[in-house]
N, C-alpha and C positions, 0 to 999 in steps of 0.2 A: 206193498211194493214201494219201494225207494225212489223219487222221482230227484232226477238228475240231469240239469242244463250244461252242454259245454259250446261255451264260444269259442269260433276260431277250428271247430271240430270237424274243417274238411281238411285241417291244414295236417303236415307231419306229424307234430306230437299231439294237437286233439283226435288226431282220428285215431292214434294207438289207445288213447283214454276214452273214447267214446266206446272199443273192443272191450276193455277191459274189465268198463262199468257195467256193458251187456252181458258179459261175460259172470258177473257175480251177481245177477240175476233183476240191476235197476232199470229202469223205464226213462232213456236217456234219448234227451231235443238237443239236437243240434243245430245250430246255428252259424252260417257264414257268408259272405256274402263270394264267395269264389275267386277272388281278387288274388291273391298269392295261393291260395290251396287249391286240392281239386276234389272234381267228384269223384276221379279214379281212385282217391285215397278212401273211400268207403264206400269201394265196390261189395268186403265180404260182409258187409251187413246193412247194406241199404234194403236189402227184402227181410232183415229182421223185425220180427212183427213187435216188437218193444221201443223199436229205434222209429223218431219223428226226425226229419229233417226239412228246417226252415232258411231258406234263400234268403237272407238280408243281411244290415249292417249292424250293430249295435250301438250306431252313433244315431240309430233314429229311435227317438224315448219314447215312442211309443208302443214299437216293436218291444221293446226292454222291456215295459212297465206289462204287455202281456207275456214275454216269455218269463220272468222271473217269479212272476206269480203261481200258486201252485207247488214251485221246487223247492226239494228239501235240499238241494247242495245244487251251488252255481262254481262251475270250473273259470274261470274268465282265462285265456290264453287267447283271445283275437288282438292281434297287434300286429303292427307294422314290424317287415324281417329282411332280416341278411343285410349284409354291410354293404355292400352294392346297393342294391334299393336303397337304404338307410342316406345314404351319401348324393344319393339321385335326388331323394323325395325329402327333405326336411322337413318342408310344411306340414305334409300330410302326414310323415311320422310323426310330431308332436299332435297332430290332431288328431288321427285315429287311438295313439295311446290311452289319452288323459281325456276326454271328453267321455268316452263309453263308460272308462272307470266311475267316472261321477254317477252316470245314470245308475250303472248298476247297484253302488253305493245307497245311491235313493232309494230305489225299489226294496233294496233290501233293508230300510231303516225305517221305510211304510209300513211294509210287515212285520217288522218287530216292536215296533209302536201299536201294531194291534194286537199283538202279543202269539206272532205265528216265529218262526226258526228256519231260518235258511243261513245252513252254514256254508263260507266261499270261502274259493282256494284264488289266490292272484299271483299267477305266472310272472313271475319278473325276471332279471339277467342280472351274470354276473357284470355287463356293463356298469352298471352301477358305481364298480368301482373305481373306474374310470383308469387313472396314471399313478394309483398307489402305489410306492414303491416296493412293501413289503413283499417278503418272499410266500408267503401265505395269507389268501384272506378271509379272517372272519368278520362276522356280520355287524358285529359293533366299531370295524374300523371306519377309518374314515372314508368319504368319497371324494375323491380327485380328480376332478372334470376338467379337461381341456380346455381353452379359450372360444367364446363365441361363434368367432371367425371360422372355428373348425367344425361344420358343419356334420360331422361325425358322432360329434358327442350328443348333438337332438336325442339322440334315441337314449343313450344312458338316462339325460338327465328327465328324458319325458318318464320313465319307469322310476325313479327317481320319486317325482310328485307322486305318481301313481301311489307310491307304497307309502307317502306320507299321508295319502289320503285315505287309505286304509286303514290305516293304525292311528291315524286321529278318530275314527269313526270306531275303532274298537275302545279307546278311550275316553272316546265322552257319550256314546250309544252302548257299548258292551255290545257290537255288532261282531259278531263272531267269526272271524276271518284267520285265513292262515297266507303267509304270502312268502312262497319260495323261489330264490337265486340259481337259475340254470345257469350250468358250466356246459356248452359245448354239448349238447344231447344231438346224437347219432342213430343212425339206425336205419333200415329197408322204408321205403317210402321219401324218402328226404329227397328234396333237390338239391341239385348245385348251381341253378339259375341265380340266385339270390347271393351269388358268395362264399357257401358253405363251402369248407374246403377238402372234407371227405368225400364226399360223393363227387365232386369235379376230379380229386384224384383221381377215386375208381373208376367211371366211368371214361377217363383219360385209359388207363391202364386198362384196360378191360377191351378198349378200340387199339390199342396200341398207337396210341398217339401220346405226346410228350406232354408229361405233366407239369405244368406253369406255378413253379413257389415263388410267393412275393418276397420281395426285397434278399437276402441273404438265407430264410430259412430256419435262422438259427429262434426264433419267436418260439415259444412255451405255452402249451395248451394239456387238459386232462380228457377223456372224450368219454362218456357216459352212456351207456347202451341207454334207449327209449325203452324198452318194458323195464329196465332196473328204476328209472325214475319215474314212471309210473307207477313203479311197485310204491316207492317211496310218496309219491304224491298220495296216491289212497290212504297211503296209513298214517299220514298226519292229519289227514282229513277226521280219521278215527281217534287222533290224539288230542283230549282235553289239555293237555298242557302245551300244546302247540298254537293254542289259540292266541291271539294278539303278536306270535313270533313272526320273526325273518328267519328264514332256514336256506343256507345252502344246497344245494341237490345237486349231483354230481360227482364224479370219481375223481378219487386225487395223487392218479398216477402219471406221473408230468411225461410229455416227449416232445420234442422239436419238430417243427413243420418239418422240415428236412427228413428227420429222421422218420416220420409218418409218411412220408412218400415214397421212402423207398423200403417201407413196410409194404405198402402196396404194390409194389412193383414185384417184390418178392412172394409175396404170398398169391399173388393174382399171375403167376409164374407168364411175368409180360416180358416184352424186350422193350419198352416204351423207356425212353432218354427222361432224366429233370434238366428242366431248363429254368432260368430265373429271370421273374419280370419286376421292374424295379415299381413302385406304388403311383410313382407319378403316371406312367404308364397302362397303370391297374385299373387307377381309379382318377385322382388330378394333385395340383399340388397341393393342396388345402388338408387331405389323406393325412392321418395320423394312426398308428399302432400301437398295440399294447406288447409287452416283449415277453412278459411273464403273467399268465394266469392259473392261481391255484389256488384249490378252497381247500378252507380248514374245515373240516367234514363236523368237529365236537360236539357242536349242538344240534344236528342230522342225527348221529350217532347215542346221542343221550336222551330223545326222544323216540325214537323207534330201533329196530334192528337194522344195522346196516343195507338197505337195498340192494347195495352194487354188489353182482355176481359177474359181471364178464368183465375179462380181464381185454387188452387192447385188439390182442391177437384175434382171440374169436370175436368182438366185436366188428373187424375188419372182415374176417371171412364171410361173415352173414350179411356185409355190403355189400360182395362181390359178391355171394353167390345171390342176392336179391338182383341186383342189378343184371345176372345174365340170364337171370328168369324174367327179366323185363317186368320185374316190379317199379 
């Protein structure tokens, strides 16, 4: 049986991969210390008798050096989230990022020095790309990071090293890692405490209370259902040629905040008003945004089979209807 670690696996999207792996029959330890995730996120298999779950942080090495031992495939997704926090906590996002990553790094370059195989997946963001102008991003463009001052940009550029430090270690260890570019991953379980801006829609629209778009609205994003990228995560996992890659993950059908609100609004058949709040307001003035996010899918697509099956609509509906099941 297949022994399988995710960090971060009480949060949103480790806990749909922590389903997924039990689901195809691995023996998978989780790891988190509860700080942004919850335990309600793996309510339907915490009495799975395959599923271990361990309370802590991955910033403590010695917790690392026992949980990565033993595993044939480590997920690492524990990381500092939402632009909110992100903009609150600087310190601690650069610190929670890039510290854990080294440990696990380690752990995993012990045992391949003793000649064992633990292949890892590193969650990264399309942050990354920071204020790139292009209308599409692929993975070998450049990254365009914000100025210091803007405290926004920590979290790109901590994900940033992260990935450099991965793929330095796939190139001078042949440590066998894969490291993919979330666009915007959605789905039943997600908050909107942190920022996220679908589930603060719906759950606006859903109460009938008026939904809050920052600045004008007119901002471009693609929204990617969570099992289509976890479909997609698994099966790079399974792809020898995906090894030492960056891979975008994510759907690349653009729409405007604006225009995603009052998809909800329509489909969640609310009377809820959009109102608009301007960023200073949001968040402070320091606040910067990106206006256009969208991935060049090429090398997702030339590596395994497409993932993405939901298109925006049904994505939206299985929010709303999670959210009035009090998921």
């Amino acid at each position: 049986m297949r022994k399988s670690l995710v960090t971060g696996g009480a949060g949103f999207i480790g806990s749909h991969l922590a389903e997924a792996l039990l689901a195809r029959g691995d023996s998978v330890t989780v790891v988190d210390d509860v700080s942004t995730g919850a335990m309600g996120n793996l309510s339907a298999i915490l009495d799975h008798p395959q599923l271990s779950f361990v309370e802590g942080t991955v910033e403590d090495a010695s917790l690392v050096e026992q949980l990565v031992a033993g595993q044939d495939q480590v997920y690492h997704l524990a990381a500092a989230v939402g632009v909110a926090l992100i903009a609150r906590q600087p310190i601690e996002t650069i610190q929670r990022n890039i510290h854990p990553t080294q440990l696990i790094l380690a752990e995993a370059r012990k045992r391949h020095e003793r000649g064992e195989t633990v292949r890892t997946f590193f969650a990264s963001t399309s942050e990354v790309y920071g204020k790139n102008p292009k209308e599409t991003w692929c993975e070998e463009d450049d990254l365009v990071l914000g100025a210091t001052t803007r405290p926004r940009w920590s979290y790109g550029a901590s994900k940033a090293i992260d990935e450099f430090l991965a793929l330095a270690c796939w190139r001078q260890y042949q440590l066998p890692i894969v490291i993919g570019r979330f666009f915007n991953v959605v789905g039943p379980r997600q908050s909107g405490s942190y920022g996220m801006v679908l589930p603060r829609f719906v759950e606006a629209a859903v109460a009938g209370k008026p939904l809050v778009v920052h600045d004008d609205g007119q901002q471009v994003r693609c929204f990617a259902h969570v099992d289509d990228v976890i479909r997609g995560v698994l099966a790079l996992m399974e792809t020898d040629d995906a090894l030492g890659q960056v891979v975008n993950i994510g759907s690349d059908q653009p729409v405007s905040i604006l225009g995603l609100a009052e998809l909800v609004v329509e489909l969640a058949g609310s009377e809820a008003e959009i109102t608009f709040q301007s960023y200073m307001d949001a968040y402070d003035a320091d606040f910067e945004d990106i206006r256009r996010r969208v991935p060049d899918l090429a090398r997702l697509r030339s590596l395994i089979d497409d993932p993405i099956k939901h298109d925006l609509e049904s994505i939206v509906r299985d929010v709303i209807a999670a959210s009035r099941q009090g998921s």
